[in-house]
Every structure is written in C-alpha cells, then in structure tokens.
N, C-alpha and C positions, 0 to 999 in steps of 0.2 A: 504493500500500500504506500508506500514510501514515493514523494516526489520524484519524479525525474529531474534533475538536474541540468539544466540544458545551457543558459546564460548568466552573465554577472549581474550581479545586483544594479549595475547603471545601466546597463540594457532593458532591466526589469521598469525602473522607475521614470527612466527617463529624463525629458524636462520636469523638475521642481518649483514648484510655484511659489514664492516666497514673495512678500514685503516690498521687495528691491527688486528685485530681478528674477530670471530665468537663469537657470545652471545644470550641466550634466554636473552628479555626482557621482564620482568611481567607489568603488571597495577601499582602492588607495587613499582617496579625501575621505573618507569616513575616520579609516586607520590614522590621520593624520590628526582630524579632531580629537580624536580618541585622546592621542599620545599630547595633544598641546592643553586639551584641558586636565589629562593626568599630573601632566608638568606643572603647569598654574596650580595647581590646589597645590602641590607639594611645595612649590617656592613658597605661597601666599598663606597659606595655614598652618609649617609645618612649626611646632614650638620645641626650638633645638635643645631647650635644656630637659623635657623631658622625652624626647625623639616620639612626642604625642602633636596632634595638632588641636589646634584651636576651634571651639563652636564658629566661629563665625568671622568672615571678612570683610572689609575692616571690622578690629576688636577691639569694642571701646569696653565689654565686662559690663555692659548694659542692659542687653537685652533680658528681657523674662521669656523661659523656656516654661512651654505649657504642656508636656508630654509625660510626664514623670506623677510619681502617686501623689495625690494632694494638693495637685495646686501648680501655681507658680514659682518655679526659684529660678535664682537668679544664676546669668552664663559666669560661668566660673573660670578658671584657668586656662586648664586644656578643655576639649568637647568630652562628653558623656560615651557612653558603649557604643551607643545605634549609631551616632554618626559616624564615628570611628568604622563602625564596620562599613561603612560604603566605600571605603578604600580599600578594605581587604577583598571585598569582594569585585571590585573592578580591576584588582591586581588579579587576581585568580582568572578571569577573563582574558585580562589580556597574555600571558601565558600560554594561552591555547592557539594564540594567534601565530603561527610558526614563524613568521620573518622577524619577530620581536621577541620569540620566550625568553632568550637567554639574559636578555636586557632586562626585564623585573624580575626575573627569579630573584634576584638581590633585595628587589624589593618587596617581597615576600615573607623572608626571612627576616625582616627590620618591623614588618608588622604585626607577624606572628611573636615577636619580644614584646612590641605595646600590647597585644592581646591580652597580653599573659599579668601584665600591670594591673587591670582590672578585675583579676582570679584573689577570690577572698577561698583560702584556703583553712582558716580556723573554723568559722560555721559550714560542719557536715551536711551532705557531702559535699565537697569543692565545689565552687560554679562562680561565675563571674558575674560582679556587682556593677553598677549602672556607672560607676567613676572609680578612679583608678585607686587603689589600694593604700599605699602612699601616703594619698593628698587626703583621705575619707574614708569613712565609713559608711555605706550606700545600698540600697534596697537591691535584692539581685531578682530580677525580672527573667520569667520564661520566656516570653517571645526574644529579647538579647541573649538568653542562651541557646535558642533557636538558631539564630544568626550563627552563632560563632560555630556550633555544632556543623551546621551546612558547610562553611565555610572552609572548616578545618577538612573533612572529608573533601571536599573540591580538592582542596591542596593534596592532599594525599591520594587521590584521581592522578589528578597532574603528574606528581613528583613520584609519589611511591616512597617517600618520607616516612618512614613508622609513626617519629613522633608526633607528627597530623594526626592519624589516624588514633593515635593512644589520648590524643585530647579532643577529640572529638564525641568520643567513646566514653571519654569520663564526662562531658558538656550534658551528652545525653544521659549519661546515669542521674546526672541534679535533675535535670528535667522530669523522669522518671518519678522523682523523689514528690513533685508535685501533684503526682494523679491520686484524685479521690475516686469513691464510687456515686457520691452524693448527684445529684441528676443525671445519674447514667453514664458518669464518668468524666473524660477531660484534667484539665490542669490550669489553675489559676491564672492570674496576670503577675502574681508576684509573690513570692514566698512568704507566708504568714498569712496573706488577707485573702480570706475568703467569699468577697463580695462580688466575682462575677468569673465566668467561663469564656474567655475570653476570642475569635479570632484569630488574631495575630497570634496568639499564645499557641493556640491548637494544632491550625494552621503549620506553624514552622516546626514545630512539633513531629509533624505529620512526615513534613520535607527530609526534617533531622533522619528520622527512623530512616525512610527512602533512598536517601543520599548515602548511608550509612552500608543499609543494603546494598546498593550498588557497587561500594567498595570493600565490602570484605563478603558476600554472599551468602552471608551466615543470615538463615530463618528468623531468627529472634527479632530482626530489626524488621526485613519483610512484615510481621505478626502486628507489629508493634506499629507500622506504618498503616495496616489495614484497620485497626482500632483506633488506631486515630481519627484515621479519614472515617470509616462509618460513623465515629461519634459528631462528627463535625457533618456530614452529613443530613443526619437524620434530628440534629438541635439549631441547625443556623441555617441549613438551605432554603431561599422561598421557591416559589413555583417556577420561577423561570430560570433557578441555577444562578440567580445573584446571592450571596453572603451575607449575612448580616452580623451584627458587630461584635455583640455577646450573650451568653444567658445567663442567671439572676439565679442564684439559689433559691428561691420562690417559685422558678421556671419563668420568669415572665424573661421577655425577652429585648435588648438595647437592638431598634429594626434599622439602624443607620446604615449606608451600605456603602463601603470603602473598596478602590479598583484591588488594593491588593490582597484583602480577605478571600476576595474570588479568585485572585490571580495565584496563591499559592496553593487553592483546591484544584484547579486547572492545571499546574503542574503536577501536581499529585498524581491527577486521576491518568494524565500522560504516562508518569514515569509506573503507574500500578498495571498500566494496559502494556508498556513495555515488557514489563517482569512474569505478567502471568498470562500473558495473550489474551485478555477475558473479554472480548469486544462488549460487554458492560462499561467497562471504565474508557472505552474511546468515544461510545455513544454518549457518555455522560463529560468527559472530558467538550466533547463537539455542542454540548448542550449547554455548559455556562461558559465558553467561551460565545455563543450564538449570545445568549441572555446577557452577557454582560457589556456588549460591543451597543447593543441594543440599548441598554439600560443609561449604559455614562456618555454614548452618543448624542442619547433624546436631553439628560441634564447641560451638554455644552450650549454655551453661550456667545463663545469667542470666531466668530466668522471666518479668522483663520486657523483655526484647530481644526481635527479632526474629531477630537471626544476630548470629555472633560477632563480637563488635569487636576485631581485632589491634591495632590503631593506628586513631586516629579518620580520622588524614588517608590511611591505606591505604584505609580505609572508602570516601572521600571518590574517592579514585580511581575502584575498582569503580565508586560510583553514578556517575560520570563516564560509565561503559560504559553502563550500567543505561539513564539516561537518552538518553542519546545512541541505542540500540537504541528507547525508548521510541517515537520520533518518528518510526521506520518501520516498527514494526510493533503499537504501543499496546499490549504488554504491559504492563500493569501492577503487574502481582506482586513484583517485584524491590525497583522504585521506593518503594512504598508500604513496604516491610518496613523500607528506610530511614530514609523520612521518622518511622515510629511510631517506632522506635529511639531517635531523634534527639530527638523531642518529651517521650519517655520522660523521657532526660538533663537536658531544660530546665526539664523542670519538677518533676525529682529532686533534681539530682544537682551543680548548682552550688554555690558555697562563697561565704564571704562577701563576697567581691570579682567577684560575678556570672562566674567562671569556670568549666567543669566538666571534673570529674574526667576523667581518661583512659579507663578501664573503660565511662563513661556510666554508673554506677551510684552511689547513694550509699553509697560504702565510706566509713565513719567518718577510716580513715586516710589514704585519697585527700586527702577534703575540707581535710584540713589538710596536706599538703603541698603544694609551689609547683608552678607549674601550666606547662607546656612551651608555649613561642609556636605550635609547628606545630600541638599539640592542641586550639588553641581557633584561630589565623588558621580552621581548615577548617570548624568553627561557621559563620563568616561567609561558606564561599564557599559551604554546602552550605546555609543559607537564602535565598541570593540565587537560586541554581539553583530552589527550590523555590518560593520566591515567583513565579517565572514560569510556573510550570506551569500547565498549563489540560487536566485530563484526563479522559477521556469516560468516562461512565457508564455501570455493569456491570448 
C-alpha cells in the first residue's frame, strides 16, 4: 500500500504562493531552512554557562509562562523541559537527513547532557522534572517525560547508542509509575495530582510505549502501547476522530480540542497498523486524520493558512501523524496544507532576528515581541521532515 515514489518534493509543490512572491522550493531550500533556523536558535538562545538555553528571545526574564500547574510563573533563567525538548527533537531529525548526520550527531550528544540536568533522581522512581535540577526543585510532569522517553528511543533508532535506549527505558518506567485504574485507567498530568486524565499525558505515553517497541521489539512495550491507545481511545475520542483535552475523575470531561492530542493518536494508530498489520488501526489512523484536517480547517481564520495554527509545535505534532500516514497510504492533502502554511510564515512572517511569529502571520505586534524556543526549535524539525520528502505526482 505504500506510495510510489516517483518525484521530488519541488516537483510535487511547485509554485508556492506566499505574501511576496512566487518560488520553486527544492528538498535542498527546505534543508537549508532547516539548518539556518537550527543555527539561529542555537546562536540566539543558547545560555553558555549552563550549555541550557533560554525560554525566550530577546530575554528580558519577563515574561509569565502559563503552561505549568497553577498558574502563572515567571521565565526564569534557562527554559523549562518542553521547550528544551524541541531541540532534541529536531536534532534527532535532522540526523536522519544523510548529507548532514554526521554534522549534529555532536549535537546530540551536548543535548542528551542538558536532558539529563532536568533528571531528579532522589524522588523514586527517577524521571525528569519540569527545570533543571540544579537551579530547582520542580513538578515532574508525564507528558515531559513523554517527550524525553520518545526522544531518547529516536536516538537510539538512529545511533544504536545503549545509553538512549537505557534512558528511555527508565523515562518510561516513571511514567508507568503514574497509571491508576480509577476511570478505567490512564496516567495523570503530573505526579501527585490527581485532578485530570490528561491528552498530552496519554497521548505521549502511548508514543513512548511504540517508539520503544520499535527499538528493542520486546512485547511489553507493544502491550503497553495498545492500552494506552485503547484507553485514550474509548475516554477522549468524539465522533469524528478529533481528541479532546482531558477526563475529570468524576468522568466528566475538558471537550477542548488541541491539533496535537489528535496528532499523537494518529501516529499511534500508524505506527500500531505498522506492527501488527490490523487494517483497524489504518482505517482509524485515515479516520482522524480525515476528522481533524476537517475540524482545524473549518476553525482557521487566516486567508493565508491553510488550517488553524494553535501552537506551531502542536502543529508540528499533527504533521508528525500526517506524515507518518503519508508513507502508507500517499495521501497527500494533509501534508501539503502544512508545508504551504509553513512557507507562508517564512517568507511572511519573520522578524528581525530571522524568527517567526507564533500565529505564522505577520501581526505587527507578534513581530516585535520575543519569540518562545518551542515556536521556532519546530521551524527546524518540521523543515528537516520536509526536506526529505519525495512525493508522487497527482
């Protein structure tokens, strides 16, 4: 079922319709972006004294961060876990890209050391807390050890490095550590609090297990990846295969619906139809990818987008699905509504320090405010994705 392969990705797309102008873009100007907004963030955010970088560019240690338990706090030194992680993971990307591996595998190895900054090893079992060790003391959230778990398996994909793979292994053992059975199962949004089933939490959860599977073959994680996904299935699915955000120990339910809730069940149901052939999980895989293209389509507002951008690096997820579906079944539709998106932004929507806005639009007052490390790391991982594409002709 697999696409045929026929032409390059600038064949596929063609003229780009942007803002400014018209442009053929090759596989090679994608790769290019990729590697100059890799470059930028690392010049502009990296904070040398603790080889961590910075929430946010320009850092004036103003801004209030609203993603964390409780509230508002305030950007602190270096950035917190999440954002941190959109570098490791668009370094694990680019990696795969053959004309460049050899050039970040270094950088690889320099982020897998900040990873490990974050690892609170005194509260059993080990997992990584939302800021760096060091500097804090800090809630250790499932969905951030979600991240690192995926992560680390990618690298150990790539590398065949043991010690990816042995901390991966333990990323996902804390995770473990947070499944109840209390409404049918799942794992918190943060260790201790019991106040919701969350998404994001499950979600990467789900990926970890998969990801995991995939590089050591061993069943356990396979098991572990299909309870996941059932539970998050049968508690968060609506009717049309979009996600919703959490459930409530009450069972009621938070119905908000985020691109990348959907977009890390979409890889799921990918990588579950890969592993066990069950054309259940590609029907359903092809069924909220259909629902949610549908969904944050009909929510844009932006003339020049193609579909809504919540968050770029949520974005970033989805097309994670997107593509991932692409490669066994050569839908195209998804992918490309991205990629135009994206090219929209580049050649919009940047500000003077070659960053761009969060929106992807040029809003006057984006352009001049500081610019978030996870909203531009996924610039570079979602060019390096693209520049390998090679997609057939309609």
């Amino acid at each position: 079922m697999k696409a045929q392969i026929s032409i390059t990705l600038m064949l596929l797309l063609g003229v780009t319709q942007t803002g400014k102008s018209q442009e053929m873009v090759s596989s090679k100007q994608y790769l290019k972006r990729a590697e100059e907004m890799y470059s930028n963030i690392w010049k502009r955010y990296r904070v040398d004294k603790y080889k961590l970088f910075s929430e946010n560019f320009p850092s004036g240690k103003q801004d209030s961060l609203t993603y964390l338990q409780g509230g508002s706090v305030n950007e602190k030194e270096v950035s917190f876990l999440w954002p941190f992680s959109g570098m490791f993971s668009a370094t694990n990307v680019l990696i795969k890209v053959p004309a460049v591996k050899n050039k970040y595998l270094v950088y690889l190895d320099s982020l897998s050391l900040g990873y490990e900054t974050y690892k609170d090893t005194i509260r059993k079992p080990g997992g990584y807390q939302a800021y760096p060790v060091m500097l804090d003391k800090s809630d250790r959230y499932y969905d951030d050890n979600g991240l690192v778990a995926i992560d680390y398996a990618e690298a150990y994909i790539s590398t065949k490095r043991p010690a990816y793979l042995k901390k991966a292994k333990e990323t996902f053992t804390f995770i473990l550590s947070g499944w109840s059975d209390d409404i049918g199962g799942g794992v918190t949004w943060l260790e201790g609090h019991n106040d919701q089933k969350p998404a994001c939490s499950n979600g990467m959860a789900t990926l970890s297990a998969l990801h995991l599977y995939k590089a050591t073959n061993d069943p356990f994680y396979l098991n572990w990846g299909k309870r996941f996904y059932t539970w998050m299935h049968d508690n968060l699915r609506d009717s049309t295969g979009v996600y919703w955000n959490d459930k409530k120990p009450d069972g009621s339910i938070n119905y908000t619906q985020w691109t990348y809730n959907s977009g890390t069940m979409l890889e799921a149901a990918v990588m579950l139809y890969e592993f066990t052939h069950d054309i259940s999980y590609l029907k359903e895989a092809q069924a909220v990818a259909a629902g949610t293209f549908k969904h944050f389509t009909a929510q844009n507002k932006k003339p020049n987008l193609q579909l809504h951008i919540d968050l770029p690096w949520f974005v970033t997820v989805l097309y994670r699905g997107y593509e991932r579906l692409y490669h066994i079944d050569g839908n195209e539709t998804y992918i490309k509504a991205v990629i135009k998106s994206l090219d929209y932004a580049w050649e919009n929507s940047r500000d003077k320090y070659g960053l761009i806005t969060h929106s992807w639009t040029p809003d006057a007052k984006e352009l001049e405010k500081p610019k978030w490390l996870l909203d531009e790391a996924c610039i570079a991982e979602l060019y390096a994705r693209i520049s390998m594409l090679k997609l057939s002709k309609k």
